[in-house]
Residue frames as qw, qx, qy, qz and C-alpha x, y, z in Angstrom:
[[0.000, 0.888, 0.459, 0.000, 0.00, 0.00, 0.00],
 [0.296, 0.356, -0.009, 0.886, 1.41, 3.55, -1.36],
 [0.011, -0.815, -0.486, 0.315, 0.51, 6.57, 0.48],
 [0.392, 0.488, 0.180, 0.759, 0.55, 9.82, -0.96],
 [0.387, -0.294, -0.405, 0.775, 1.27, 12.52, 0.96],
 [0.072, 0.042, -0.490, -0.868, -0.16, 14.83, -1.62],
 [0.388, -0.483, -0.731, -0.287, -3.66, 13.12, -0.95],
 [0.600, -0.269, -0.638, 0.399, -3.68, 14.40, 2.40],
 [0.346, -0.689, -0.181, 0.610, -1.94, 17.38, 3.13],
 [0.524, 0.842, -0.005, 0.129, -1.66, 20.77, 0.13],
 [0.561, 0.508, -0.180, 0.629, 1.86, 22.64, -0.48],
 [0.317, -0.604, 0.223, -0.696, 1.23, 25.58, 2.16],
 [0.851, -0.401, 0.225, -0.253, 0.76, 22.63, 5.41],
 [0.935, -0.005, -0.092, 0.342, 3.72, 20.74, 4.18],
 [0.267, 0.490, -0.367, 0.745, 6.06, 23.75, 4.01],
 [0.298, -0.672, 0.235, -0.636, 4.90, 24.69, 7.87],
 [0.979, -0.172, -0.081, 0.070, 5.63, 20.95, 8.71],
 [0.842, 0.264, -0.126, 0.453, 8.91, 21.75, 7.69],
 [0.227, 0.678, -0.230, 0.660, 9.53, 24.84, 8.93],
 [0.599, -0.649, 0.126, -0.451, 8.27, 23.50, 12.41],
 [0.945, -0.227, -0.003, 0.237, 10.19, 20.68, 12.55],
 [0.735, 0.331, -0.191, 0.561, 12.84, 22.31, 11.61],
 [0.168, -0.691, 0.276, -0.647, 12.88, 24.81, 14.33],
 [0.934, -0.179, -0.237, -0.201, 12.67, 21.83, 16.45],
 [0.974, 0.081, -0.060, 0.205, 15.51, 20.44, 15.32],
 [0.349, 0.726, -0.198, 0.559, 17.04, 23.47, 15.70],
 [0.265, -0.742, 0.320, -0.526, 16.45, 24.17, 19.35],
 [0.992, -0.067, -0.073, 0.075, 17.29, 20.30, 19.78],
 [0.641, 0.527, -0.123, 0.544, 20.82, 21.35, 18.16],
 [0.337, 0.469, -0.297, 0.760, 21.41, 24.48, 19.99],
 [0.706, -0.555, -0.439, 0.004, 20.68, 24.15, 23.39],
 [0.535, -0.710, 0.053, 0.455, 23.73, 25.94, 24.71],
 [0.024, 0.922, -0.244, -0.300, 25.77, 28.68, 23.56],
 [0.158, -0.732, 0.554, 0.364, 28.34, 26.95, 22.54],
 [0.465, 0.398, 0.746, 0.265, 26.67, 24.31, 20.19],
 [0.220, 0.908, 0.201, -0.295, 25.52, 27.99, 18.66],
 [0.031, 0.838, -0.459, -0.294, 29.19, 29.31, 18.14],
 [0.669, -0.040, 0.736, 0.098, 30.11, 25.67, 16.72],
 [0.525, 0.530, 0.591, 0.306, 28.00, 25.53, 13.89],
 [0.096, 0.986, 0.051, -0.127, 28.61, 29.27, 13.10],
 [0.291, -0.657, 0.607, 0.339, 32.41, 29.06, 13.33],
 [0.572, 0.235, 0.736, 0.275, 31.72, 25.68, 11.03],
 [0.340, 0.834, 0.358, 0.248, 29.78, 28.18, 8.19],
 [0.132, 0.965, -0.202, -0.101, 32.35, 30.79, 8.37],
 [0.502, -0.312, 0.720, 0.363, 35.32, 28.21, 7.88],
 [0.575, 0.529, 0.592, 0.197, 33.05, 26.89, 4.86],
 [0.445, 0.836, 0.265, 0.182, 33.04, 30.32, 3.51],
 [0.396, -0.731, 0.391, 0.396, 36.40, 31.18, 4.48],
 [0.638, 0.071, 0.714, 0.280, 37.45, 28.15, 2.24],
 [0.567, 0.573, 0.484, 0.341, 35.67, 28.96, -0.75],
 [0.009, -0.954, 0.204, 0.218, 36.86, 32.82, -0.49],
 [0.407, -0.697, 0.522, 0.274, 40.23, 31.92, -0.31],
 [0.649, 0.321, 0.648, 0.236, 39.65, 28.79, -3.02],
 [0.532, 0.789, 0.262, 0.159, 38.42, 31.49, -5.48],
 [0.215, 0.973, -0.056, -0.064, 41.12, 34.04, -4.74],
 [0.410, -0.547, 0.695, 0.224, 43.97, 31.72, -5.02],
 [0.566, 0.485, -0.537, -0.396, 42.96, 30.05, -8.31],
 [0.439, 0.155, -0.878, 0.110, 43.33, 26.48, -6.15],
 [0.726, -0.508, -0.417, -0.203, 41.95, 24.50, -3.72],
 [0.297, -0.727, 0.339, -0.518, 43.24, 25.70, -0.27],
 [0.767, -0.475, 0.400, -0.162, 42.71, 22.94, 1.44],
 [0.894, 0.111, 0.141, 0.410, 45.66, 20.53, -0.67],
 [0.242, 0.610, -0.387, 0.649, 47.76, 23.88, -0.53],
 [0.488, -0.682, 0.164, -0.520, 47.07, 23.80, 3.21],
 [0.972, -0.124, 0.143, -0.142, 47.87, 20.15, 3.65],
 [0.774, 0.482, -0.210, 0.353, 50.70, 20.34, 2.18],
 [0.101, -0.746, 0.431, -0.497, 52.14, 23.18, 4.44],
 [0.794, -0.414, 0.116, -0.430, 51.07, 21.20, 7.01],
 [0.970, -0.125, 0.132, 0.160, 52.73, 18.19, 6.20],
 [0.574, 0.583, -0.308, 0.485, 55.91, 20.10, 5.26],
 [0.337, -0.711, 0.209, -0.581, 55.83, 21.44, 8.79],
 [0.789, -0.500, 0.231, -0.273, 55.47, 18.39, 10.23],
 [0.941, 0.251, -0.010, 0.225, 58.13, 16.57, 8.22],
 [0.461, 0.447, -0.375, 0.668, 60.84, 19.12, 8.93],
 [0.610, -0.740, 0.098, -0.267, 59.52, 19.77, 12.87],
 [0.625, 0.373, -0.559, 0.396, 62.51, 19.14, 15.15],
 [0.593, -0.501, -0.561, 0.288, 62.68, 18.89, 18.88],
 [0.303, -0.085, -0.054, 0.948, 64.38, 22.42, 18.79],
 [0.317, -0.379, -0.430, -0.756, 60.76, 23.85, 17.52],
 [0.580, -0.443, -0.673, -0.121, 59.38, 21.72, 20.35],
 [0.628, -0.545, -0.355, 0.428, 61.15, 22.89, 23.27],
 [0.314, 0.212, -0.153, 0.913, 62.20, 26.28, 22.11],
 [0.270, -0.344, -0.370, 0.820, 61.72, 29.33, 24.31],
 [0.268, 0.895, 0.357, -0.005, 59.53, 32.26, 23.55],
 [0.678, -0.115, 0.159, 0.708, 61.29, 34.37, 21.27],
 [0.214, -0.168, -0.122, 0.955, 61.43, 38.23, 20.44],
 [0.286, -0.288, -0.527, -0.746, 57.74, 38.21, 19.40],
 [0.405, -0.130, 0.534, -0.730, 56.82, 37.68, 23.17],
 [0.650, -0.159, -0.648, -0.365, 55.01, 34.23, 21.72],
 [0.848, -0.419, 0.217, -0.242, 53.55, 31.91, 24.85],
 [0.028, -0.368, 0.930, 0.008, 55.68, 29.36, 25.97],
 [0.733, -0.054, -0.492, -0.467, 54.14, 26.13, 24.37],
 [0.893, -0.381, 0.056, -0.231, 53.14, 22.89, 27.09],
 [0.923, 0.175, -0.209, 0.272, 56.39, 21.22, 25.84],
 [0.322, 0.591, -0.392, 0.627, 58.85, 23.85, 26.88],
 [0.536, -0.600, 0.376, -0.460, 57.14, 24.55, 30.30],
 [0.877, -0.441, 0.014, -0.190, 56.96, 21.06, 30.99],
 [0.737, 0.150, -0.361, 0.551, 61.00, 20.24, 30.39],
 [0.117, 0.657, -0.321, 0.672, 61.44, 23.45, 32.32],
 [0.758, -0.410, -0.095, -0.499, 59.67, 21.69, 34.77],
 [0.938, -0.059, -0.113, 0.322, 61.91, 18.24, 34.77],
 [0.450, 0.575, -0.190, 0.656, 64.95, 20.44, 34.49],
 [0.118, -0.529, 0.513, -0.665, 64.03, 22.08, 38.18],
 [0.859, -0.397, 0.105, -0.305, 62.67, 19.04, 39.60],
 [0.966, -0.182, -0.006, 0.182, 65.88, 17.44, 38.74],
 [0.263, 0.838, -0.364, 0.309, 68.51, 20.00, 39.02],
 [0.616, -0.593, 0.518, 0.012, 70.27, 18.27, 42.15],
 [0.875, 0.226, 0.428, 0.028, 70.61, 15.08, 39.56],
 [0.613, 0.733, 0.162, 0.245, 71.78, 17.04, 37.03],
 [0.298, -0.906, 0.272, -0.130, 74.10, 18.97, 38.76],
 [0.882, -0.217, 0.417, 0.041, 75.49, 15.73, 40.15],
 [0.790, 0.323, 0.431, 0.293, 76.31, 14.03, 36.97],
 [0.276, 0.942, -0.097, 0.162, 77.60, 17.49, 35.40],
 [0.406, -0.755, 0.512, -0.043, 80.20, 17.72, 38.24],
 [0.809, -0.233, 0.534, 0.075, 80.98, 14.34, 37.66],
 [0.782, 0.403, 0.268, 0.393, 81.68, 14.12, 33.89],
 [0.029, -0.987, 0.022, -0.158, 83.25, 17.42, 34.24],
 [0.643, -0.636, 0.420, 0.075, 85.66, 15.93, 36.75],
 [0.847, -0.121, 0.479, 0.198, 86.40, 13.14, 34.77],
 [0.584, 0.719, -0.002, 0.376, 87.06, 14.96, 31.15],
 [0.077, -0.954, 0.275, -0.097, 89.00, 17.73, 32.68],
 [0.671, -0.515, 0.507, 0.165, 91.14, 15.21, 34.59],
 [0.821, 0.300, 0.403, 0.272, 91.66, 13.19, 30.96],
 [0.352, 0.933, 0.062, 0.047, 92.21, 16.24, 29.18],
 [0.235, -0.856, 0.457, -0.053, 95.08, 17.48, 31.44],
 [0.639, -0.470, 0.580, 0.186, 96.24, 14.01, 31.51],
 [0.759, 0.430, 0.377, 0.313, 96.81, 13.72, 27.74],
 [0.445, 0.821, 0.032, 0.357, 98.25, 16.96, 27.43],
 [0.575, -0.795, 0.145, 0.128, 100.40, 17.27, 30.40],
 [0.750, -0.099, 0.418, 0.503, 103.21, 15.99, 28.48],
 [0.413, 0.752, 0.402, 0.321, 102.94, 18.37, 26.01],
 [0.156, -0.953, 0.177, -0.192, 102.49, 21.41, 28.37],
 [0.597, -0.762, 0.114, 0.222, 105.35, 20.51, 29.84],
 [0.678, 0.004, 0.341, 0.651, 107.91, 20.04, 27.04],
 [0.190, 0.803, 0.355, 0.439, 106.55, 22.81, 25.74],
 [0.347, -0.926, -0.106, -0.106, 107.55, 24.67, 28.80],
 [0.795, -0.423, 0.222, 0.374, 110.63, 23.42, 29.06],
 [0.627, 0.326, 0.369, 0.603, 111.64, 24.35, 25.63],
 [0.075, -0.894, -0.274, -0.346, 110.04, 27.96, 26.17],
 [0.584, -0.809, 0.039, 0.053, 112.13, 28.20, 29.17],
 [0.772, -0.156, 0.367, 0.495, 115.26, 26.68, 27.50],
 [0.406, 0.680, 0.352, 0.499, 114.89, 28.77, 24.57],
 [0.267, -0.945, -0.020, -0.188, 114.49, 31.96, 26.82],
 [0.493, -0.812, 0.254, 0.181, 117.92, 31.40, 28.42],
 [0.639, 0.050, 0.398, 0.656, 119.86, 30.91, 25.37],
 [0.167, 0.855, 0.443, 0.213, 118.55, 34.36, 24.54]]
């Protein structure tokens, strides 16, 4: 069995079906402010897009993607963890949070500093001690045949 809707109801009573349900469906939708600014931000991206689409002669979004993935393909831990820099940017979650580790373990770090510190220096000196000293010796020898 077919119905026909048309049998029923005229043009003028279906459009005010629709326009009632669709206020409905609206205040269904937007119930809080910020389901409001959602779909609003959504429809001014949309027509961001096509702006930009027409006045670049391309499609934005596969120029956009691209950046995007160039960005992320050349991204380097230096990007991550740098500092704010003479543009007064924020400091991003990554930086704060090494700055973080960095003074929760500064005793640790310290430590170990002191310690490989110790231990080059000492190597250093002892690979070149021989050196400085012939050197000195010769500097000194040299000086009193002068």
């Amino acid at each position: 069995m077919e119905v026909n809707i048309n049998d029923y109801l005229d043009h003028d009573e279906m459009k005010d079906i629709a326009i009632n349900e669709f206020r409905a469906m609206a205040q269904r939708t937007f119930r809080e402010e910020k389901d409001v600014e959602r779909v609003i931000g959504n429809a001014a991206f949309g027509v961001i897009y096509k702006s930009v689409d027409e006045l670049m002669g391309v499609d934005s979004k596969q120029v956009l993607a691209q950046k995007i993935t160039d960005q992320i393909n050349n991204f380097s831990a230096f990007h991550l963890f740098n500092k704010p820099d003479a543009w007064n940017r924020e400091t991003n979650s990554a930086y704060d949070y090494l700055q973080q580790c960095i003074s929760d373990n500064y005793g640790n770090i310290k430590s170990v500093v002191e310690n490989e510190i110790g231990t080059e220096t000492l190597a250093i000196i002892k690979g070149s001690l021989p050196d400085l000293i012939k050197d000195a010796v010769i500097d000194i020898l040299g000086n009193k045949n002068d």
